[in-house]
N, C-alpha and C positions, 0 to 999 in steps of 0.2 A: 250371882256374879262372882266367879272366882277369880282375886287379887292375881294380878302377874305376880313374882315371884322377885326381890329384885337382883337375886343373882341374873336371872336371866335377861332384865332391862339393863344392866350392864353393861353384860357382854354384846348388848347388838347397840348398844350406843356407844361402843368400844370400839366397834368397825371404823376404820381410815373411810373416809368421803369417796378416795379412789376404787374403793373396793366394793361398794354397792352394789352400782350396777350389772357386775358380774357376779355377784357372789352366791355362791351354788345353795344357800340357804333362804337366799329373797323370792318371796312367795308373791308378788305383783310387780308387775314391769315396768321398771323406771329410769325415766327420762332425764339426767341434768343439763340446765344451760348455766348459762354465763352468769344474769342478771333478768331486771325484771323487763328490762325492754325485748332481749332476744324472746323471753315468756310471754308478753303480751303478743309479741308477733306472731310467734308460733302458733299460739291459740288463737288468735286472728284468723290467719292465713288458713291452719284446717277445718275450722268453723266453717267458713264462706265460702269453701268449697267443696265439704259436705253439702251445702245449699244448693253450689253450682251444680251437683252432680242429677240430684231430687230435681230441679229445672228441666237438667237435658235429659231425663227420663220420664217428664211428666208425671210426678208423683209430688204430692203434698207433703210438708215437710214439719215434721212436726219434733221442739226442743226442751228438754227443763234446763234453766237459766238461772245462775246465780246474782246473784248484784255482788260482784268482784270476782277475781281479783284487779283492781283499775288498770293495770296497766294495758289491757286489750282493747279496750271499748275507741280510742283513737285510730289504733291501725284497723281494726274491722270496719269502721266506718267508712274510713277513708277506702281499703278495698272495693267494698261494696260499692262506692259511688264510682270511682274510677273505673272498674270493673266492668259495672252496669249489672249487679248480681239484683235480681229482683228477690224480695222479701214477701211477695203476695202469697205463696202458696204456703208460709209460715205458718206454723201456732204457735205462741211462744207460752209454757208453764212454767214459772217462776216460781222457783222454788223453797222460799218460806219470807218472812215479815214478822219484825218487833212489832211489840203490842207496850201499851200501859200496863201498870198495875188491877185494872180492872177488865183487860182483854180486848181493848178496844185500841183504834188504828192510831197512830201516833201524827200530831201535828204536821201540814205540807210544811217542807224543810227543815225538821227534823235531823243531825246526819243519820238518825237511824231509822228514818225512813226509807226505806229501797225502793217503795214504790215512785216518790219524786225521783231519788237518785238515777233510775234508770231511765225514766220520761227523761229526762234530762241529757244525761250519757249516753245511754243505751242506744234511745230510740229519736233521741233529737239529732242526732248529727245526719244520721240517713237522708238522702233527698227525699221528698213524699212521695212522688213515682214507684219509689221502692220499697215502701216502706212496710212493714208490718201490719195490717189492717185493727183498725180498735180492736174488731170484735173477738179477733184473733189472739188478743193478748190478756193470760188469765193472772190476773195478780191474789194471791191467799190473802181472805180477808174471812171469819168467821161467818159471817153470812152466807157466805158465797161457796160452804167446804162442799156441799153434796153434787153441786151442779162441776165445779173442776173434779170431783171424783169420777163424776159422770165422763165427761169429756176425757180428763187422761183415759180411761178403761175402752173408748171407742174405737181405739187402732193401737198400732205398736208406737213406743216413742223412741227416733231415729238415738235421738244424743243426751245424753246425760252431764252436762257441765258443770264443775261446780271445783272449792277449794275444802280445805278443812278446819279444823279447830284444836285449842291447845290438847284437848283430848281425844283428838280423831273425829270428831263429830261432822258428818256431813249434812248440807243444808243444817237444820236444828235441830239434827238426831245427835244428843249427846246421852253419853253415860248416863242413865239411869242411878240417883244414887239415892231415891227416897227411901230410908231404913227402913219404911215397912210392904213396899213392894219392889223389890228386883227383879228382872226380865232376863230371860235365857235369852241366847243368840238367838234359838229362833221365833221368839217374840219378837226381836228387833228387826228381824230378817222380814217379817209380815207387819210390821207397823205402817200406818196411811197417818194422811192427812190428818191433823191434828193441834188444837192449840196445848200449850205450857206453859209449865213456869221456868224459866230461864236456873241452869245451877249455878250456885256462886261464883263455882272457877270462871265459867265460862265471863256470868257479870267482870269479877276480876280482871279477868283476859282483856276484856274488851274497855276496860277502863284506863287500862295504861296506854294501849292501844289506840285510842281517841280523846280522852278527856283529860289524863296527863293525873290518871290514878281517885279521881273524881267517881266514885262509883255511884254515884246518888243519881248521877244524870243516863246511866244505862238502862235501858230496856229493863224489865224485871219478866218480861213474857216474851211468846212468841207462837207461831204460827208456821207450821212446816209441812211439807211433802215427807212422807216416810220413808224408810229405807228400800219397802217394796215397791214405789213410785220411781224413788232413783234408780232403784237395779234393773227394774223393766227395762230400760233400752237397752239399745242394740249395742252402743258403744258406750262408756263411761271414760268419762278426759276430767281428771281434778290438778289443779293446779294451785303451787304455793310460792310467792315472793315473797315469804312475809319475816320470815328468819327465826330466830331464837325461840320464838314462842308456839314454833312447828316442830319444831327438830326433834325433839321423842316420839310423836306420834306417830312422825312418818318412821322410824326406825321401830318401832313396835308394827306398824301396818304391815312393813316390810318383813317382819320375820315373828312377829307371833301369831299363833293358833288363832283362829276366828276367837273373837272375845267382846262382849258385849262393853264390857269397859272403855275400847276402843272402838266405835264403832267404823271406822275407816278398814278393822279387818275383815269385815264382812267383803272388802272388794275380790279375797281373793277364788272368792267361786265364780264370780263373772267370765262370762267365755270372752273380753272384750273392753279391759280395761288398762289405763295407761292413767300415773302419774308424774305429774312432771314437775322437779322442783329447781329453784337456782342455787345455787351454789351455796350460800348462806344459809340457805333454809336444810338443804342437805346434811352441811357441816354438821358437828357435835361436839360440845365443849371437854366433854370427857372423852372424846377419840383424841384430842390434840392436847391433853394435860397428861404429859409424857411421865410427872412428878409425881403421879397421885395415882394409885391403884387401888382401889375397894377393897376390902378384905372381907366384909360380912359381918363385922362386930359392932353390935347393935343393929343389927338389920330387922 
């Protein structure tokens, strides 16, 4: 895995917020809103109509599904019911699962379990008329990796949804940083289903993030869909509300070379991808410190 460079993390975090989306060196196509309400809508609203579309063409519909980002799980619901958008011809692949320290599933109610979180969220708000059928819903659990291999590999998967991580990491594909095996991109590009050990940062990330820097009570493993599970489909929609502790990765996604480091830059071979972030998440602390320029000494 070859180090970015950081003259060149920089300069693309040097970019004004305004100039992203058009800027003739952004290599994936992006989306800003306002906030995270206009983003859960958004993603709402074209989710369940992908769905509507599979309905009025009779064709089964099949999704990989993150557990967040929360701000959608309200307004999809609510469409869906008002709508009358049926959910029967779903499959839904969820896309990875915290484990303990010993690989096994974590406590119901957990908050890092996703598998309650979404029974909950997800899939409790839907009327049951509509709803998702059990058998239809494949949640990553260790036991269960060959039989969802099975199943994803049976047909094409319509949607790929999902947000990122402080290192680009999609579902729980992060950066490989164990010193004695590194992975080329396209290792990462053919990775499946698989359990891990969660990297620090990541632990890190998610400690400030929910526990208020408490890192003892984080996950230390996990359980994920690969990078060639999520790029299988047909469309890829990742979506970020989360702010500061996105904002490099997505400016790296956005303009560097496929790199294993990142793995969010693997989006930019997809024939069929869209990120979409809000405004804070966009922003960059060193595009608006008009006071401070880099020079490269001690770099």
């Amino acid at each position: 895995m070859c180090p970015i460079a950081n003259q060149e993390l920089y300069a693309w975090c040097k970019v004004p917020v305004e100039q992203l989306t058009a800027h003739p060196d952004r290599k994936i196509p992006l989306r800003i809103v306002t906030d995270s309400a206009e983003m859960g809508t958004a993603m709402a609203r074209e989710f369940a109509d992908d769905i509507r579309r599979a309905n009025e063409e009779g064709r089964p519909y099949r999704a990989i599904v993150p557990c967040g980002p929360k701000a959608w799980y309200e307004p999809f619901a609510a469409i869906v019911n008002e709508e009358e958008i049926s959910l029967r011809n779903m499959t839904v692949f969820h896309m990875d699962e915290c484990l303990d320290w010993e690989g096994k599933p974590l406590a119901e109610g957990d908050p890092y379990n996703f598998r309650t979180f979404m029974e909950r969220h997800f899939y409790g708000g839907i009327r049951p008329e509509l709803a998702v059928p059990l058998e239809q819903r494949f949640f990553p659990l260790p036991a269960a990796m060959e039989t969802i291999k099975a199943r994803i590999a049976e047909a094409p998967i319509d949607l790929t949804l999902g947000g990122w991580g402080q290192d680009g990491h999609l579902a729980y594909n992060q950066a490989r940083r164990h010193p004695y095996s590194a992975i080329t991109v396209e290792q990462l590009r053919n990775s499946e289903l698989r359990v891990q050990e969660n990297n620090l940062d990541t632990i890190i990330a998610l400690a400030h993030r929910t526990y208020g820097g408490a890192y003892q009570f984080v996950p230390p493993m996990s359980i994920t869909l690969g990078m060639k599970e999520c790029l299988s489909a047909k469309k890829v929609r990742i979506y970020s509300d989360t702010g500061a502790w996105k904002q490099t990765a997505l400016r790296v996604a956005l303009f560097s070379e496929e790199s294993s480091e990142y793995p969010l830059t693997l989006l930019q071979t997809h024939p069929d991808a869209l990120i979409t972030a809000t405004l804070e998440t966009a922003r960059h602390p060193i595009a608006e410190n008009q006071d401070w320029a880099w020079t490269g000494v001690n770099a």
